[in-house]
Backbone bond lengths (Angstrom), bond angles and torsions (degrees), N, CA, C in turn:
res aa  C-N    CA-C-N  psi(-1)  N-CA   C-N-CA  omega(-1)  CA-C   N-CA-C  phi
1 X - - - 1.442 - - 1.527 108.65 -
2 X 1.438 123.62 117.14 1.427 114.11 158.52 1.524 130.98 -63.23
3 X 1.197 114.02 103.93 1.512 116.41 153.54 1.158 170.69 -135.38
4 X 1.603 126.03 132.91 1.387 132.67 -139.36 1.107 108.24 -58.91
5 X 1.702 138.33 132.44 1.539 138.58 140.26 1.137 149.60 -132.60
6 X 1.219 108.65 151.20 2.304 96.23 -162.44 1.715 76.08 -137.34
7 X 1.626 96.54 157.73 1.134 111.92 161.36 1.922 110.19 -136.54
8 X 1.034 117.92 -163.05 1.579 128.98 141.30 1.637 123.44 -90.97
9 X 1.363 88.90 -167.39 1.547 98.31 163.30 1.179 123.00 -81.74
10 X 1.480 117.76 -14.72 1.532 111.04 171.39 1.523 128.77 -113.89
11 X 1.902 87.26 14.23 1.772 91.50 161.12 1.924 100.38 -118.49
12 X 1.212 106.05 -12.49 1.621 113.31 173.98 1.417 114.08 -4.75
13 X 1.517 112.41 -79.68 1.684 130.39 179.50 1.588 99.59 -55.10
14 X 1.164 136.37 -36.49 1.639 115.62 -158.65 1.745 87.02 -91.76
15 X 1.757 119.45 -32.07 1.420 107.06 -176.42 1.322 128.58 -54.32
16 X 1.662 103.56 -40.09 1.686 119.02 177.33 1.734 107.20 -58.67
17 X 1.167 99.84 -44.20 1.534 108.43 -173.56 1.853 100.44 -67.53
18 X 1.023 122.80 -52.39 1.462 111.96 -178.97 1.861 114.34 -68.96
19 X 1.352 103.17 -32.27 1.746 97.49 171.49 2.051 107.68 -65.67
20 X 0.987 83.15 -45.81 1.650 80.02 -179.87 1.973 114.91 -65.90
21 X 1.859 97.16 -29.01 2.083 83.37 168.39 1.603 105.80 -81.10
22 X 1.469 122.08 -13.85 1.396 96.18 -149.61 1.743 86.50 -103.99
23 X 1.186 119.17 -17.64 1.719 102.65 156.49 1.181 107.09 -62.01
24 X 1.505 149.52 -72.71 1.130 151.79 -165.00 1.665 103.90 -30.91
25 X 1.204 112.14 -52.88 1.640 125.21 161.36 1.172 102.96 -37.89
26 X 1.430 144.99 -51.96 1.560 114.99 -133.40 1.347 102.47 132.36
27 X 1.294 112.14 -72.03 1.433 111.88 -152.07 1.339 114.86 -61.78
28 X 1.360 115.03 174.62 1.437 133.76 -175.88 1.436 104.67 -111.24
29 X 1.228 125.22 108.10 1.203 134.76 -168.84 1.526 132.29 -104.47
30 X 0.989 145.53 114.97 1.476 144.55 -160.66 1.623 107.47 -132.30
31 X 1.575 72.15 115.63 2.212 87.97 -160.08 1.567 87.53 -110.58
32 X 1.834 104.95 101.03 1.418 119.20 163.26 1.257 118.66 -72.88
33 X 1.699 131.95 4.18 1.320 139.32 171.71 1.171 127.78 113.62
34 X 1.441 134.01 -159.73 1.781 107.11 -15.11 1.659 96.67 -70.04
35 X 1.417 90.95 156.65 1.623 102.41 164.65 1.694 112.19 -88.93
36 X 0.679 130.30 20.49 1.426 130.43 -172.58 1.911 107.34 -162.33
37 X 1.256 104.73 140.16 1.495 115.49 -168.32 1.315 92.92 -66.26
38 X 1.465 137.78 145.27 1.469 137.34 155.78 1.791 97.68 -137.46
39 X 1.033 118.44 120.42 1.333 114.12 155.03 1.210 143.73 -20.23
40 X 1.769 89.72 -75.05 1.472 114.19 167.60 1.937 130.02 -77.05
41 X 1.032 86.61 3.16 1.923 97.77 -160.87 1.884 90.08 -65.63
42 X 1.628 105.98 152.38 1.251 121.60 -179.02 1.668 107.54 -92.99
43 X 1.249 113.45 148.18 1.838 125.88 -171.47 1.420 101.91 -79.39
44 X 1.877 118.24 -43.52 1.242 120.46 174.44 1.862 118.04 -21.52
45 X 1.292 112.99 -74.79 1.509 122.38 -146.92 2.054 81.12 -79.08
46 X 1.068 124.83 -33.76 1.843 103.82 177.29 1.454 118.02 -77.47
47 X 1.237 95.56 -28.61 1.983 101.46 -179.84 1.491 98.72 -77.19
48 X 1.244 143.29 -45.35 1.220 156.01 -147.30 1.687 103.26 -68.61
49 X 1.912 99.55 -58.75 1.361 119.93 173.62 1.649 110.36 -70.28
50 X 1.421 132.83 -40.29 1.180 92.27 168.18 1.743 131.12 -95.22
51 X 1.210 100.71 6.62 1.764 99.11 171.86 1.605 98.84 -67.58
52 X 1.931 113.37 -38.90 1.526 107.37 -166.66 1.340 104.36 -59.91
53 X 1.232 116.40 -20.12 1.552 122.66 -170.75 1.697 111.96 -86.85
54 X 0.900 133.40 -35.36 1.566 132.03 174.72 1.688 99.18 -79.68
55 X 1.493 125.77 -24.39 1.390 98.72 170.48 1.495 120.88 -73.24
56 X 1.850 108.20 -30.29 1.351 124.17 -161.77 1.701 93.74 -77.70
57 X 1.244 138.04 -10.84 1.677 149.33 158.19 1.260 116.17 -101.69
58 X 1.261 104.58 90.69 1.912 91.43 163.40 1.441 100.48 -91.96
59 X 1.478 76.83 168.45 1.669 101.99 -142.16 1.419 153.30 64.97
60 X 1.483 89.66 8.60 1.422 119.19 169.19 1.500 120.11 -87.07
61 X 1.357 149.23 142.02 1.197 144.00 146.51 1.405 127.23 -94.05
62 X 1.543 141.48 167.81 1.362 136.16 -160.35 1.352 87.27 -161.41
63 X 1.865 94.20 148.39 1.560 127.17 -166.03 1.746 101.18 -118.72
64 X 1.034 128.19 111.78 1.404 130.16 152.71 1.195 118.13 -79.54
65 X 1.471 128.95 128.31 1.669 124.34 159.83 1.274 110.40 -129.05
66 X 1.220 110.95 143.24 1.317 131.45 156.28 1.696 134.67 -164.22
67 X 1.555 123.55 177.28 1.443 119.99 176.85 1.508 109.43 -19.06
68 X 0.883 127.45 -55.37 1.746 138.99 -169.74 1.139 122.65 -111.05
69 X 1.294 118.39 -54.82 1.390 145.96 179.91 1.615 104.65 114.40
70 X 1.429 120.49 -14.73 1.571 116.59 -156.94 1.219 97.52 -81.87
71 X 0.627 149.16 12.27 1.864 158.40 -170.33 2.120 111.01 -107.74
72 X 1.658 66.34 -47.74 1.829 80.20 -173.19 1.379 117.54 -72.17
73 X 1.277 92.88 -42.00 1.519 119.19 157.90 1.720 128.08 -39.14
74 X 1.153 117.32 -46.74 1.447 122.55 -177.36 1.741 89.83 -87.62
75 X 1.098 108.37 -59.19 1.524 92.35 179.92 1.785 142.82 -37.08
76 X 1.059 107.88 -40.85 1.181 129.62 -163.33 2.065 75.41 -96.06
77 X 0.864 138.49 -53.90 1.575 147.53 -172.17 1.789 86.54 -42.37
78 X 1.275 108.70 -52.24 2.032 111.48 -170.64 1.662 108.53 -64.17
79 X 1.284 117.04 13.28 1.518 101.91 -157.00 1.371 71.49 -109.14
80 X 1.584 123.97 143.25 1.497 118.77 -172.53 1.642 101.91 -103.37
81 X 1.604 123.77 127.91 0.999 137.33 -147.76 1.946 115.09 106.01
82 X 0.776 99.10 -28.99 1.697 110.97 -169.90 1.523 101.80 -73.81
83 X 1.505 105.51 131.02 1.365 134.93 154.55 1.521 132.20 -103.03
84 X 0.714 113.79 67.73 1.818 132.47 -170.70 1.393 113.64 -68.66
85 X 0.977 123.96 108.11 1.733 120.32 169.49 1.663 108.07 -116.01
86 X 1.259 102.93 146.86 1.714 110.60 179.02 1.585 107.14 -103.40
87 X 1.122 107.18 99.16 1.676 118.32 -172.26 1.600 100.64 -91.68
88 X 1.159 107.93 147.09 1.919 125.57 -153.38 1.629 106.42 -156.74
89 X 1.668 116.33 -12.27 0.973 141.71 141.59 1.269 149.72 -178.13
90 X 1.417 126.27 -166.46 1.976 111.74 -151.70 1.610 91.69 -62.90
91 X 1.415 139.84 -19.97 1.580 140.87 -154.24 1.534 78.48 -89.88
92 X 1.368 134.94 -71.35 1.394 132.32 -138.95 1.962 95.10 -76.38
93 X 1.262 129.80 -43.63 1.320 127.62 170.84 1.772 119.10 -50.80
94 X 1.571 96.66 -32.96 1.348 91.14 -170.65 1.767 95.11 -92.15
95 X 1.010 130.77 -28.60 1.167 132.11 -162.61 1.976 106.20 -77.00
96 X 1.349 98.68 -28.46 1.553 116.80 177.32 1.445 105.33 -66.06
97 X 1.463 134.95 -49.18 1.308 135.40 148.80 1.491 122.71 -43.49
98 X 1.273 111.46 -68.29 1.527 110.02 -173.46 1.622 130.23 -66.04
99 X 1.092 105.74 -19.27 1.538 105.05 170.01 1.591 110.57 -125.77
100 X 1.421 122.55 -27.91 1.704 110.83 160.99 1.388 117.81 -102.31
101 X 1.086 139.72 21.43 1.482 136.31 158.73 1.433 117.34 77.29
102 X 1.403 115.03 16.19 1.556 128.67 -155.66 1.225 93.84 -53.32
103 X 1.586 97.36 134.22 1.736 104.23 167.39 1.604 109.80 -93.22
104 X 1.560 109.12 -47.61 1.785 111.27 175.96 1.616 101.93 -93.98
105 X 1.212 113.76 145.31 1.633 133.46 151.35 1.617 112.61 -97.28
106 X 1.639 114.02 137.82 1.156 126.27 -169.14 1.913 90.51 -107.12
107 X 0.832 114.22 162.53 1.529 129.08 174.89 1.672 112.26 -171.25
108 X 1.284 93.40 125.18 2.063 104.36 175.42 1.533 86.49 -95.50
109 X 1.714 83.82 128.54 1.623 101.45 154.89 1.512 126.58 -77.79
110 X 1.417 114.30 -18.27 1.496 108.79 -175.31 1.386 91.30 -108.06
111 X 1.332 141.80 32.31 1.360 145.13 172.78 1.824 104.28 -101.91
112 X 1.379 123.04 -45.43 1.025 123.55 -144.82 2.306 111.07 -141.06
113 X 0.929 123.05 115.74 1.232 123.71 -175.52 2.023 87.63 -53.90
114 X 1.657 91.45 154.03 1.388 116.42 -151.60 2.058 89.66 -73.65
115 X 0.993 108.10 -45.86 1.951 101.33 173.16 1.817 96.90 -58.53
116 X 0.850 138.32 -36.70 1.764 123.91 -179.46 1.184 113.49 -39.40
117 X 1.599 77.72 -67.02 1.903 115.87 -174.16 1.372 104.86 -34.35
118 X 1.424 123.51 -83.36 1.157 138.86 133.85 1.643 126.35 27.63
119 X 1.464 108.73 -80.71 1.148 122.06 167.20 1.463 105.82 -60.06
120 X 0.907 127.35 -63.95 1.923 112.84 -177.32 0.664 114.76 -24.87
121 X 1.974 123.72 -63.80 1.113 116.99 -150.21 1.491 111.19 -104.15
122 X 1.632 130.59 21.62 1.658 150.30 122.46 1.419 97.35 -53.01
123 X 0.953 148.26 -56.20 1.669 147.98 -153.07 1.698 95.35 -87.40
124 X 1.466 102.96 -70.38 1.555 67.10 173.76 1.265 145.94 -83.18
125 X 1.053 137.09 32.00 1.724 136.66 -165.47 1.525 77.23 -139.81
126 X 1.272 131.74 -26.70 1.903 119.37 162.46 1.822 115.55 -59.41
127 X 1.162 116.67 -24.64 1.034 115.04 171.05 1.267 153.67 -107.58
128 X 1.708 134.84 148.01 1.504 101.47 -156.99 1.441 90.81 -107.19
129 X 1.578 109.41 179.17 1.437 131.00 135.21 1.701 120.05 -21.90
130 X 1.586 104.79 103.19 2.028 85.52 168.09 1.177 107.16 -88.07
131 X 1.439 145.55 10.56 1.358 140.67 158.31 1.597 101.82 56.71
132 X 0.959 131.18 12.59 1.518 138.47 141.96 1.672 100.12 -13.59
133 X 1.238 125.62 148.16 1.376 131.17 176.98 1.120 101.74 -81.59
134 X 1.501 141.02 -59.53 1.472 134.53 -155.04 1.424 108.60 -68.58
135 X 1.589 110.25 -16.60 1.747 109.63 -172.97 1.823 98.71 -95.63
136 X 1.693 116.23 -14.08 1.283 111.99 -169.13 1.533 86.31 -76.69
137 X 1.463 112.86 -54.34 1.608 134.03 -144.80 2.125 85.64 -59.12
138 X 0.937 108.68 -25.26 1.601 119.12 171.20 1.410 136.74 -57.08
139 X 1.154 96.65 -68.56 1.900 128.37 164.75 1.613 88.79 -53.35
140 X 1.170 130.76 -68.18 1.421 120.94 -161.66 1.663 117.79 -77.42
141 X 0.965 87.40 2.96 2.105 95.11 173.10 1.572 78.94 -84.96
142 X 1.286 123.63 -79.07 1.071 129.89 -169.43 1.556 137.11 -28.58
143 X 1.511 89.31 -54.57 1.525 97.15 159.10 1.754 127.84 -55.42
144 X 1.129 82.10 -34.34 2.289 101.60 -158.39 1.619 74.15 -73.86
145 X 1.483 132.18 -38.97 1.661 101.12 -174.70 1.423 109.32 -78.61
146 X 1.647 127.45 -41.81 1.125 104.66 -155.35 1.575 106.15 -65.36
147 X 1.689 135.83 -6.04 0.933 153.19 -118.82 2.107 86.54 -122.47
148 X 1.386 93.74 -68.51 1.345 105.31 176.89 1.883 121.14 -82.78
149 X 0.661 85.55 -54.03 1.798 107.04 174.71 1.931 99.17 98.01
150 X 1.154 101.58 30.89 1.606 107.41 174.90 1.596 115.84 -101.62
151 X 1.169 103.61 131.15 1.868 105.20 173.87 1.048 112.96 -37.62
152 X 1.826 135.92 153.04 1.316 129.04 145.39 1.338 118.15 -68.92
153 X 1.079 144.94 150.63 1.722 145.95 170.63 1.472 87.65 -58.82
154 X 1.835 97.64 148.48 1.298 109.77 163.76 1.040 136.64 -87.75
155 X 1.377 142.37 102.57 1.252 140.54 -175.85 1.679 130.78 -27.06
């Protein structure tokens, strides 16, 4: 499976470390950055590029990291098409797949020892879509707004 990832500087070290397991895996990996440690460097322009990148691949999935992940998280959330979930554990990664269709996973590096980390993002790209109706009938409210910018009716 190819998949897209950017981090910051304060998911940097856990990003290198997951491009290097998830080739070892198999996968085909596309490391939108940074390539170089910066302190100060912003999460925006790497999260941004690889959410643009798992929409511009279907069938691709994408990894956000950072300090928290909540940062990485809204970012990759602005890329229109993008499904972003902030996984905190193996239930919330797998659950981000199975009932919202998440294309990117968010993960904080200073949240979680580097095997956690790790495991999320094995759990989620291990898991599919159950295409369940009430979670499709979901995604597509969702979509039809970011699409329209109109409310769904309230149930």
């Amino acid at each position: 499976m190819r998949v897209h990832i950017g981090s910051d500087h304060a998911g940097f070290e856990l990003k290198n470390h997951v491009v290097q397991h998830l080739i070892a895996a198999g996968h085909d990996v596309v490391d939108h950055g940074p390539a170089v440690y910066d302190a100060v460097d912003d999460y925006p322009p790497y999260c941004l590029r690889a959410g643009a990148g798992v929409v511009a691949d279907p069938g691709s999935l994408g990894v956000v990291i950072g300090g928290s992940g909540n940062g990485e998280q809204i970012a990759a959330n602005k890329v229109k098409g993008v499904r972003a979930v902030l996984a905190w554990s193996t239930d919330t990664a797998k659950l981000g797949r199975e009932h919202n269709n998440a294309n990117v996973v968010s993960v904080g590096a200073r949240m979680h020892s580097t095997e956690e980390a790790v495991g999320f993002v094995e759990t989620f790209l291990a898991t599919d879509y159950s295409g369940e109706a009430r979670h499709t009938r979901r995604i597509e409210m969702l979509s039809a707004y970011e699409e329209t910018g109109e409310l769904p009716p309230l149930s």
